[in-house]
C-alpha positions as CSV (number, residue, x, y, z in Angstrom):
1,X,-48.9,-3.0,-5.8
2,X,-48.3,-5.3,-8.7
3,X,-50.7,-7.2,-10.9
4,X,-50.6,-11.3,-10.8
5,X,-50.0,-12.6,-14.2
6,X,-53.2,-15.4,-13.6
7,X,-55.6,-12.4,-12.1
8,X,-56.7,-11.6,-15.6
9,X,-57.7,-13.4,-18.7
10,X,-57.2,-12.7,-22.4
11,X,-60.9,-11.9,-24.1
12,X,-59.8,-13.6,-27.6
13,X,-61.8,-16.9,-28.0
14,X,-63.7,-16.0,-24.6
15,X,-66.9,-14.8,-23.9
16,X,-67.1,-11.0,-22.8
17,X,-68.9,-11.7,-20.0
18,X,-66.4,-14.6,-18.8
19,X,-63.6,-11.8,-19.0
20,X,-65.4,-9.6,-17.0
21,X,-65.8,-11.6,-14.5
22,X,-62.2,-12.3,-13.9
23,X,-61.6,-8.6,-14.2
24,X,-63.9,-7.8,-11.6
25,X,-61.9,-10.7,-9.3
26,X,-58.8,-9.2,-10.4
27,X,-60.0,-5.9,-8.8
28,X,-61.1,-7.4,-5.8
29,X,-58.0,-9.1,-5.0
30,X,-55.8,-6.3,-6.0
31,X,-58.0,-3.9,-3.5
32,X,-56.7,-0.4,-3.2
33,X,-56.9,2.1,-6.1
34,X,-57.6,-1.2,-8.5
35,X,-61.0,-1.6,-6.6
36,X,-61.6,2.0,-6.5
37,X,-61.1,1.8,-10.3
38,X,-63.7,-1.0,-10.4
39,X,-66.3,1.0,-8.4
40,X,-65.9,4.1,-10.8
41,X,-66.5,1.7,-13.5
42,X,-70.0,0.7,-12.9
43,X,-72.3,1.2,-14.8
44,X,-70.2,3.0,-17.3
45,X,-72.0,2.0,-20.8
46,X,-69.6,4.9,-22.4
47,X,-66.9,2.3,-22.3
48,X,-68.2,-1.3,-21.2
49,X,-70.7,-3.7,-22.5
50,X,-74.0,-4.9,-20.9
51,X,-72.0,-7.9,-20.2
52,X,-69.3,-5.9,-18.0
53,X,-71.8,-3.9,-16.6
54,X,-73.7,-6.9,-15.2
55,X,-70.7,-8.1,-13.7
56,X,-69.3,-5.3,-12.4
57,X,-72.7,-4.6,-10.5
58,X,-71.4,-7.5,-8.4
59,X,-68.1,-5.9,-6.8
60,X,-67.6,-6.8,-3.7
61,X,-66.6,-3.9,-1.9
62,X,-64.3,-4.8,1.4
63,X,-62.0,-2.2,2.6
64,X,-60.4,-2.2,6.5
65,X,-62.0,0.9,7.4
66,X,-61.5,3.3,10.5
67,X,-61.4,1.1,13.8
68,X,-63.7,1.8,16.5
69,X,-60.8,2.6,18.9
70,X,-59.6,5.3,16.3
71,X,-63.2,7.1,16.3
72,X,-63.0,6.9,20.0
73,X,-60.1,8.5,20.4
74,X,-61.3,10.8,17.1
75,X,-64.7,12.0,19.3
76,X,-62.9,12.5,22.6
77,X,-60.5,14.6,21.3
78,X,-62.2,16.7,18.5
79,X,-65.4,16.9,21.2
80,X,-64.6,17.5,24.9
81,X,-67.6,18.5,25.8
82,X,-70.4,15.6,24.0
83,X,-67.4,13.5,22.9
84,X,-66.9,11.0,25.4
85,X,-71.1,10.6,25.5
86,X,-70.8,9.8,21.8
87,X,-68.0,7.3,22.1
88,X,-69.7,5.7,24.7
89,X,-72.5,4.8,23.2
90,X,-71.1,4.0,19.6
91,X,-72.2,0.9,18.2
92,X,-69.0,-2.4,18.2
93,X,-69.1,-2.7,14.5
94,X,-69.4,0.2,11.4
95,X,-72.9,0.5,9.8
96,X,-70.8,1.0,6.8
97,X,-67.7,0.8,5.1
98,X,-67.2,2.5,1.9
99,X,-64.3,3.4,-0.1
100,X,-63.9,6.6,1.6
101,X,-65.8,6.9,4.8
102,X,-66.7,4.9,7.8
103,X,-70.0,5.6,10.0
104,X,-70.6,4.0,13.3
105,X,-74.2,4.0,15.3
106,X,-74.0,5.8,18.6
107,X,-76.8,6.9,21.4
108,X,-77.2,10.2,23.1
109,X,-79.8,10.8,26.0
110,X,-82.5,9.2,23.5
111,X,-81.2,10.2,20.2
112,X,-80.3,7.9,17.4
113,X,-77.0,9.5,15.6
114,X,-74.4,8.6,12.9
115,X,-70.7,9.3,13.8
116,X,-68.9,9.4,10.1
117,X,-65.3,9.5,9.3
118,X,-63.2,10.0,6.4
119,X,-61.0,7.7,5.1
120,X,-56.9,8.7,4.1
121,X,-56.8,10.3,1.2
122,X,-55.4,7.8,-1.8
123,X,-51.6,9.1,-2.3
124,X,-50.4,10.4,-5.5
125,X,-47.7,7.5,-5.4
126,X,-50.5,4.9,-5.4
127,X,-52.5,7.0,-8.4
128,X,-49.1,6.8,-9.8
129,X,-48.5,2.9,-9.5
130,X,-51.9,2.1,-10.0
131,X,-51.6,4.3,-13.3
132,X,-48.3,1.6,-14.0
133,X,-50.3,-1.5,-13.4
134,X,-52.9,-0.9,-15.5
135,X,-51.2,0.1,-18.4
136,X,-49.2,-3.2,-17.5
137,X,-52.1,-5.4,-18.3
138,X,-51.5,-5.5,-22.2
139,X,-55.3,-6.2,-23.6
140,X,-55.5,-4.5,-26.5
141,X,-59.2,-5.5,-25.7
142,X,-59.6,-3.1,-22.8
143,X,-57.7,-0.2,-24.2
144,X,-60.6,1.7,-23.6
145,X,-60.0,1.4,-19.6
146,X,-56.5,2.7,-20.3
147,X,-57.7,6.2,-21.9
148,X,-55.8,8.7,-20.6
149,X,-58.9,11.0,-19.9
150,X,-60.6,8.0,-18.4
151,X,-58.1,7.8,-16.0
152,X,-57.9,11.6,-15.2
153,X,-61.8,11.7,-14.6
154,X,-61.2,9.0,-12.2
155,X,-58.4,10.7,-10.4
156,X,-61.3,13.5,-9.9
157,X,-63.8,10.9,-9.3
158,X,-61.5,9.8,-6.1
159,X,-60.9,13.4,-4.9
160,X,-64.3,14.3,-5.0
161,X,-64.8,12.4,-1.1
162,X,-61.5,13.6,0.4
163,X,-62.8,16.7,2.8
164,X,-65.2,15.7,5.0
165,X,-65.9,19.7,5.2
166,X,-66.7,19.7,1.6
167,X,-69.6,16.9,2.3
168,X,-71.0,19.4,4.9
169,X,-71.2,21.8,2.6
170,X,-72.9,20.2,0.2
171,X,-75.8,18.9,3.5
172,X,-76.0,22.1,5.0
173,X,-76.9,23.8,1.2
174,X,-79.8,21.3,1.1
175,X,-80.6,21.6,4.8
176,X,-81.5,25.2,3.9
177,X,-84.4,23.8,1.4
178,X,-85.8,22.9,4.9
179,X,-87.0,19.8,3.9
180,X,-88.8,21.2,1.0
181,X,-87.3,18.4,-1.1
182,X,-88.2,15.2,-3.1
183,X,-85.6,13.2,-1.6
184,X,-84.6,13.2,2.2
185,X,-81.4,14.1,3.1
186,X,-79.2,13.8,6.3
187,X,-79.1,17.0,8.4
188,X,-75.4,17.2,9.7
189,X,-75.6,18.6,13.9
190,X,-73.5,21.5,13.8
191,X,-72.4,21.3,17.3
192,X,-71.6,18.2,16.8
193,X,-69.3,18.4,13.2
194,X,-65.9,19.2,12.9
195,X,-63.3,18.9,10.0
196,X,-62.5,15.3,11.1
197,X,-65.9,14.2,12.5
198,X,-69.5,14.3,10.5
199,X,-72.5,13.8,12.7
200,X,-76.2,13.5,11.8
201,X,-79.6,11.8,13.0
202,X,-80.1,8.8,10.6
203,X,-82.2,8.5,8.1
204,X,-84.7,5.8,9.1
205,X,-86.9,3.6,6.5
206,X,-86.7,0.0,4.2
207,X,-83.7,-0.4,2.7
208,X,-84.0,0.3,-1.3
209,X,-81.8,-2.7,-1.8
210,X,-84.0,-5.3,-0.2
211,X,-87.2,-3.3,-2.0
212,X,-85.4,-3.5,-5.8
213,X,-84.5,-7.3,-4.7
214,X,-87.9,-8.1,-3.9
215,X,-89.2,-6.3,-7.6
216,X,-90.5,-3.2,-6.2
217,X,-90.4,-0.7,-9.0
218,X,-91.9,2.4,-7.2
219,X,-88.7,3.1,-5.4
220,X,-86.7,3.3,-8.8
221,X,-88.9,5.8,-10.0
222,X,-88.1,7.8,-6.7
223,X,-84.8,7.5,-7.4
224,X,-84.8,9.2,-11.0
225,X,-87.0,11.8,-9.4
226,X,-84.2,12.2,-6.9
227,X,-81.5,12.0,-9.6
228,X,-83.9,14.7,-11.3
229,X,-83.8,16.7,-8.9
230,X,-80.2,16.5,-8.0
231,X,-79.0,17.9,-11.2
232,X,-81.6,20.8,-12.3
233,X,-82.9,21.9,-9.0
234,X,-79.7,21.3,-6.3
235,X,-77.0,21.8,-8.2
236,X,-75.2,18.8,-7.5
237,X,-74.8,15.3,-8.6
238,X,-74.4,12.2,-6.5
239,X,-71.2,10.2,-8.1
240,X,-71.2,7.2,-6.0
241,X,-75.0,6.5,-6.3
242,X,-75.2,2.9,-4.9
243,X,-79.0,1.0,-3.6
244,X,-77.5,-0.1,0.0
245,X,-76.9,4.1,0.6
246,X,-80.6,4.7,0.2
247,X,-83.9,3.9,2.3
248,X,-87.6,4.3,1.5
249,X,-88.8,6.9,4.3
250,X,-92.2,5.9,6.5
251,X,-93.9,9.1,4.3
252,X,-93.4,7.5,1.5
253,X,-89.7,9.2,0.5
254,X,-86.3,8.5,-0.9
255,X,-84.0,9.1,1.7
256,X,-80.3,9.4,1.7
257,X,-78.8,7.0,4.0
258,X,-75.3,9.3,3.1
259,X,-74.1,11.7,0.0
260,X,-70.3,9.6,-0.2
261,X,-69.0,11.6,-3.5
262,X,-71.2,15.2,-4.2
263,X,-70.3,16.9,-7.1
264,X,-71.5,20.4,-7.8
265,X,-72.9,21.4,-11.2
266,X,-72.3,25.5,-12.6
267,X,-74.4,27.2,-11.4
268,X,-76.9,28.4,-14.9
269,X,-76.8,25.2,-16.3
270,X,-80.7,24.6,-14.8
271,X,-81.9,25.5,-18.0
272,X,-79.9,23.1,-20.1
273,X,-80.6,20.3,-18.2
274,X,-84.3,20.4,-18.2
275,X,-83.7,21.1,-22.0
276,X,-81.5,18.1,-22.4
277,X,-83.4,15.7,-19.6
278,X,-86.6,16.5,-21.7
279,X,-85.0,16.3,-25.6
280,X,-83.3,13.3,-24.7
281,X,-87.0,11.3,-23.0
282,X,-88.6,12.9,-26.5
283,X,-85.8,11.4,-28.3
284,X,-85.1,14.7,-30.0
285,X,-82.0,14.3,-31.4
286,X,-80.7,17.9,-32.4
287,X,-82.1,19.5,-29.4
288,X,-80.7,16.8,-26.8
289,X,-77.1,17.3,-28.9
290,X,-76.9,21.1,-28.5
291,X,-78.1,21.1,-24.8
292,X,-75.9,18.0,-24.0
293,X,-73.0,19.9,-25.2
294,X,-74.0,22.9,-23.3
295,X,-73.7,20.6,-19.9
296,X,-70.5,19.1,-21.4
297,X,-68.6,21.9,-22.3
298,X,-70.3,25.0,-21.2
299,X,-70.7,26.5,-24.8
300,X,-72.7,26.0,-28.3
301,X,-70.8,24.7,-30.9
302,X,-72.3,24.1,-34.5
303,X,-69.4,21.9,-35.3
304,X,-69.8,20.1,-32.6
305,X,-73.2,19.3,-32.7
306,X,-73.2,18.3,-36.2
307,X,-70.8,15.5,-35.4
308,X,-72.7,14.4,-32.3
309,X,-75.5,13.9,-34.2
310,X,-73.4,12.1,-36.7
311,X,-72.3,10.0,-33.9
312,X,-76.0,9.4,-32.1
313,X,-76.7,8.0,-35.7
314,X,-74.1,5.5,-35.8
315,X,-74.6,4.4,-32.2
316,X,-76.8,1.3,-32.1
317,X,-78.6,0.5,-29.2
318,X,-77.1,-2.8,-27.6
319,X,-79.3,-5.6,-27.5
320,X,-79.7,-6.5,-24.0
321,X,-79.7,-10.6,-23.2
322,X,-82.8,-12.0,-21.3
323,X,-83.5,-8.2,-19.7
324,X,-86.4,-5.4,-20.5
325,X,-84.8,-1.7,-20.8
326,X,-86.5,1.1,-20.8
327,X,-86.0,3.0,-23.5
328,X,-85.2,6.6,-21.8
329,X,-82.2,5.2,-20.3
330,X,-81.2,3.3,-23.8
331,X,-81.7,7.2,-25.1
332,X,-79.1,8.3,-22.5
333,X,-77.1,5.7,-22.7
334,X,-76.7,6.2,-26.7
335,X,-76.4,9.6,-25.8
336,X,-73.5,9.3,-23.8
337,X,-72.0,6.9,-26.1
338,X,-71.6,9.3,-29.1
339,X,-70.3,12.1,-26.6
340,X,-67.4,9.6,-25.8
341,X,-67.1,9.3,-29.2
342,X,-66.6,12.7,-29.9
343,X,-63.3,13.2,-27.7
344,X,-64.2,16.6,-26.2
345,X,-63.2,16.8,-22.9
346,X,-66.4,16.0,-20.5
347,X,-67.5,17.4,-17.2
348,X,-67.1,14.5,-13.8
349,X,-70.8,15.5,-13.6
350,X,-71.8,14.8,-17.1
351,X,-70.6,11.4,-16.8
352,X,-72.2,10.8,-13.5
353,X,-75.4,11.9,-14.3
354,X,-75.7,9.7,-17.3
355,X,-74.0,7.0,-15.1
356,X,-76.4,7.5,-12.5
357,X,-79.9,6.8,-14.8
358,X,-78.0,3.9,-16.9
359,X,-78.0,2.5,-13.3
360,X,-81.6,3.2,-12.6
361,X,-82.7,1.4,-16.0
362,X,-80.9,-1.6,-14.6
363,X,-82.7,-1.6,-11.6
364,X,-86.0,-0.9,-13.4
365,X,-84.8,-4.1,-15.2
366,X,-84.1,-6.3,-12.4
367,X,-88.0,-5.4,-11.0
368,X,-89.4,-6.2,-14.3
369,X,-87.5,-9.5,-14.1
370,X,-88.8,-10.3,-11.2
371,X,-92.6,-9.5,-12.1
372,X,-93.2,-5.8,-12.3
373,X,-95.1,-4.0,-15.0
374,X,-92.5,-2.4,-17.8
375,X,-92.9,1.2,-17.5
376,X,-90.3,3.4,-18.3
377,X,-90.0,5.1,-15.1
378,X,-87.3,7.0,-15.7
379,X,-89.7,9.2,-18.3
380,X,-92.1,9.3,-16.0
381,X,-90.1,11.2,-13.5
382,X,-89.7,14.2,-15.6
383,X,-92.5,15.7,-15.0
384,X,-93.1,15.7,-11.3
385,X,-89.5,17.0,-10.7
386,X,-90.4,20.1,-13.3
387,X,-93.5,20.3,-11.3
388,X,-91.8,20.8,-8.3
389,X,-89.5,23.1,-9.5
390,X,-92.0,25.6,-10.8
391,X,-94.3,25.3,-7.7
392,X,-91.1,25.9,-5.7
393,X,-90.5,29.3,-7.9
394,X,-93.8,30.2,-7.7
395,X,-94.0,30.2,-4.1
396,X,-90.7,32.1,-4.0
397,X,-92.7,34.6,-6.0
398,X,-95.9,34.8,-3.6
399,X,-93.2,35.4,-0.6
400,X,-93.3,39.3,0.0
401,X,-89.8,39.9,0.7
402,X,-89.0,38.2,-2.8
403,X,-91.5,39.2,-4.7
404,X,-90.6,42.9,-4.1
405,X,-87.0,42.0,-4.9
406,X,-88.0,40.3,-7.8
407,X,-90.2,43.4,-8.5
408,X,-87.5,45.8,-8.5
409,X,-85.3,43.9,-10.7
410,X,-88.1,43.4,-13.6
411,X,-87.3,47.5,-14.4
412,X,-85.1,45.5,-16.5
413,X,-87.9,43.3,-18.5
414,X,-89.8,46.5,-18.3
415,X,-86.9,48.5,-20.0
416,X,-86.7,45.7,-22.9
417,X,-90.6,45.8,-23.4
418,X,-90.2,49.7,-23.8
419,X,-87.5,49.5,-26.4
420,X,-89.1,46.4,-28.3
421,X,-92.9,48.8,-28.3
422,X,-90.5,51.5,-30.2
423,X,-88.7,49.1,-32.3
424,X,-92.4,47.8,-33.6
425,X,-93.9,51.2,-33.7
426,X,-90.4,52.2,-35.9
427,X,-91.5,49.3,-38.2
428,X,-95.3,50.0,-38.3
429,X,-94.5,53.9,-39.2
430,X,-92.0,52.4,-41.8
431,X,-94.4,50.3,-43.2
432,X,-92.3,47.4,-42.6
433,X,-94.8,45.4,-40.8
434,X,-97.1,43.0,-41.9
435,X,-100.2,42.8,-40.5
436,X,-101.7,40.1,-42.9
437,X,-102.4,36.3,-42.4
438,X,-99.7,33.6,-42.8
439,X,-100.5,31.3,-45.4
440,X,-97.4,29.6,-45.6
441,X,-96.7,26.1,-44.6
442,X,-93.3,27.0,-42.7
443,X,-93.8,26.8,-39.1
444,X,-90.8,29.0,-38.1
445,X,-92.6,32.6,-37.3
446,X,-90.2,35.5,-38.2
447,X,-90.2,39.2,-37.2
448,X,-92.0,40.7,-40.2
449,X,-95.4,38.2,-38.8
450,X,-95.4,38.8,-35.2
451,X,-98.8,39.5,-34.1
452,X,-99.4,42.9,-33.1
453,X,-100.9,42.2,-30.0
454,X,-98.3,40.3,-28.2
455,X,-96.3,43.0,-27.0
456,X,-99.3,44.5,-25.5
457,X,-100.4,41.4,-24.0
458,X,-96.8,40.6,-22.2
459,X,-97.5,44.2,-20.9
460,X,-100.6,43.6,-19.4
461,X,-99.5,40.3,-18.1
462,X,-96.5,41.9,-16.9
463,X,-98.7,44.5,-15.2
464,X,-100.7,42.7,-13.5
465,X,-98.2,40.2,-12.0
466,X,-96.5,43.2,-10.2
467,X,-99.6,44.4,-9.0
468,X,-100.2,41.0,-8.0
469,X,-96.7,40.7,-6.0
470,X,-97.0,44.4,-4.5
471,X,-100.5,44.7,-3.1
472,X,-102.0,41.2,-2.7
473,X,-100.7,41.0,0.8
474,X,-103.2,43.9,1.6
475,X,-106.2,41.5,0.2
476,X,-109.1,40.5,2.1
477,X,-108.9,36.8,3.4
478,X,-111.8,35.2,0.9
479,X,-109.6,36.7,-1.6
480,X,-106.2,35.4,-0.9
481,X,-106.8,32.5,-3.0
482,X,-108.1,34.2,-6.1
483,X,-105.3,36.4,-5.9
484,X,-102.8,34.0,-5.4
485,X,-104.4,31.9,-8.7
486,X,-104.4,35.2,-10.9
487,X,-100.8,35.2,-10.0
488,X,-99.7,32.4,-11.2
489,X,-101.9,32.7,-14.3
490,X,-100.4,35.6,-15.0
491,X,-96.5,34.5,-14.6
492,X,-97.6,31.4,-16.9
493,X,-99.2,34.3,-19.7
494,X,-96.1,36.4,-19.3
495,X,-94.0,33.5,-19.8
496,X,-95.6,32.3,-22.6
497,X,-95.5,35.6,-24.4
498,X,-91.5,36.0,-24.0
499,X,-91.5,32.4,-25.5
500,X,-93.3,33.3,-28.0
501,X,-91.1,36.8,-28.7
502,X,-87.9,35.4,-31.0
């Protein structure tokens, strides 16, 4: 595939905007890997402009697709038993067309279905070329889009929607939330799913595009609750997150029209993203940088996060033309700036996430263009996600069979209280304690002024929560409830006191 010498136009003495536009032409005439590459690219603020961003938003995405005839044949020979019920009643033309997947309507006896397929995976001959042609282009302007570890990210980017299996995976994991979700999600039919063929009911409701067109701004704060949610509570990360794959539900939900490119995120990272998700909305700087490089490369580093700070100070916010931004997704955009900057080698679901919200304050934008109030929704959707996630906890908790697991494994908090009593009672028999007032102005609280009676008050809150989890089962019915809230009280004292124990 080789690159027209007229597709593409010099930036010196032009406009950036102008240049993007032609880039974005250039990608859609090239098609292939080259529009893949454009897609990956949107709303990537780590490496474009506002300018290039805005144009970009505009790709038009037109791929062939998988025919109809090919998922006929696909159904009646991966299903012989509901197969030829499916092809029959499948729909003449695709509901979509994405880079990697085609989904046709079908009917059966009543029931409203999806048939998806996936599309060939992109050769490593065409990764190859396309790797060629772009470093053909010769703009020193848009060396950035040449990086090396750009390009490697987007290698992953595009092997992240090869299996159709892996997608399963990643539906029937939610599935088991049963619901129990922000967002809706499609439930695959298992009967109906093979390694070639994804079926599920559809996910009815407005389309989001039509709603953010029109200058709803509701939905977009769905969707950072969804994005939210995604990232601390799933384990996962949506890196193809696009307004014509999502509906708004009759209940009043997000709903997943698809999940095209899932990425999974470690698994103990939970923590660091709430830290980071709520340093960055408080525009904390140190604390985002040591939790953002926690997510980026798995470990602390004081090196590190001295020069990320250093960075996050020299990044200035880009001055948006004729558009409100709210200023959570400017702090995340900055944010992922001085990262780049830093050259450490970045997690795909890093990137995506940031990718994701930058995304989200555009649409915010677009609705505030078009009349809405300007809240910064994206803040806003902090706290009902964290909400969520410690009802969802808590409940686990209140569960029987889990609480009694959870029971047994506390021995080990149990065991740490012990041996902190006996470290305190070593240092009261010492005389190494101090029981006095602080009357100093620092607010860091060392060893030598803990109060005395925290340790006995985590106790008693400990106490009481087991006794709470063990026997409150066996409670009479008008006091379910005032068991259930001395529960919780006491999980919030106990975890209060351990915060409070440095």
């Amino acid at each position: 595939m080789g690159l027209r010498s007229d597709s593409l136009i010099r930036r010196s003495g032009v406009q950036t905007d102008v240049v993007a536009v032609r880039l974005r032409h250039a990608f859609e005439e090239l098609g292939g890997v080259f529009l893949a590459y454009g897609v990956y690219l949107q709303w990537r603020s780590d490496v474009l402009t506002s300018g290039e961003i805005e144009a970009l938003g505009s790709l038009q995405v037109d791929v062939p697709g998988v025919s109809r005839e090919a998922v006929v044949q696909l159904l009646t020979s991966e299903l012989p038993g509901t197969g030829a019920a499916l092809a029959a009643g499948l729909s003449e033309k695709p509901v979509w067309k994405t880079l990697n997947r085609t989904a046709y309507a079908s009917k059966v006896q009543d029931q409203n279905l999806i048939v998806q397929v996936a599309h060939v995976p992109v050769t490593e001959a065409a990764v190859a070329e396309f790797r060629q042609g772009l470093a053909a282009l010769g703009l020193p302007q848009l060396v950035a889009l040449q990086a090396p570890a750009l390009i490697d990210e987007f290698v992953e980017w595009l092997r992240t929607s090869e299996s159709l299996e892996d997608e399963r995976a990643y539906l029937d994991a939610i599935s088991q939330y049963g619901g129990d979700t922000g967002a809706v999600y499609p439930v695959a039919m298992p009967l109906m799913c093979t390694p070639k063929l994804l079926v599920w009911a559809p996910v009815e409701g407005a389309p989001v595009e039509s709603l953010v067109a029109k200058g709803d701004p509701a939905v977009c704060g769905l969707i950072a609750r969804a994005i939210f949610e995604q990232f601390c509570a799933l384990g996962m990360v949506e890196c193809d997150l696009r307004l014509d794959g999502m509906v708004l539900t009759p209940q009043g939900k997000l709903g997943f029209r698809r999940v095209s490119r899932p990425a999974a995120t470690p698994p103990g990272l939970s923590s660091a993203a709430l830290e980071y998700i709520a340093a960055a909305i408080s525009r904390d700087a140190a604390l985002s940088s040591r939790a953002l490089l926690r997510l980026a490369i798995s470990y602390e580093s004081p090196v590190l996060e001295k020069q990320l700070i250093s960075q996050l100070s020299a990044v200035d916010p880009e001055l948006k033309v004729h558009r409100w931004f709210p200023q959570s997704a400017e702090t995340f955009e900055a944010n992922w700036r001085a990262i780049s900057r830093l050259g450490v080698d970045r997690r795909l679901y890093v990137d995506c996430l940031h990718r994701n919200l930058v995304a989200t304050g555009y649409w915010i934008g677009d609705t505030v263009r078009l009349g809405a109030p300007a809240k910064d929704l994206i803040a806003e959707a902090q706290w009902p996600v964290v909400g969520r996630i410690l009802q969802s906890r808590v409940t686990s908790l209140l569960n029987p069979d889990e609480a009694m697991q959870w029971a047994a494994s506390s021995g080990l908090l149990m065991l740490g209280v012990m041996k902190e009593s006996s470290r305190l009672a070593g240092e009261i028999r010492d005389n190494r304690l101090s029981m006095g007032f602080d009357i100093t102005t620092a607010r860091t609280r060392t060893e030598s002024t803990r109060p005395a009676w925290l340790l006995p008050l985590g106790a008693l809150m400990l106490g009481v929560l087991l006794v709470c989890l063990r026997w409150g089962t066996l409670a009479p019915a008008a006091m379910i409830l005032p068991v259930r809230v001395l529960t919780i009280a006491a999980f919030a004292g106990l975890f209060w006191v351990v915060l409070r124990i440095r």
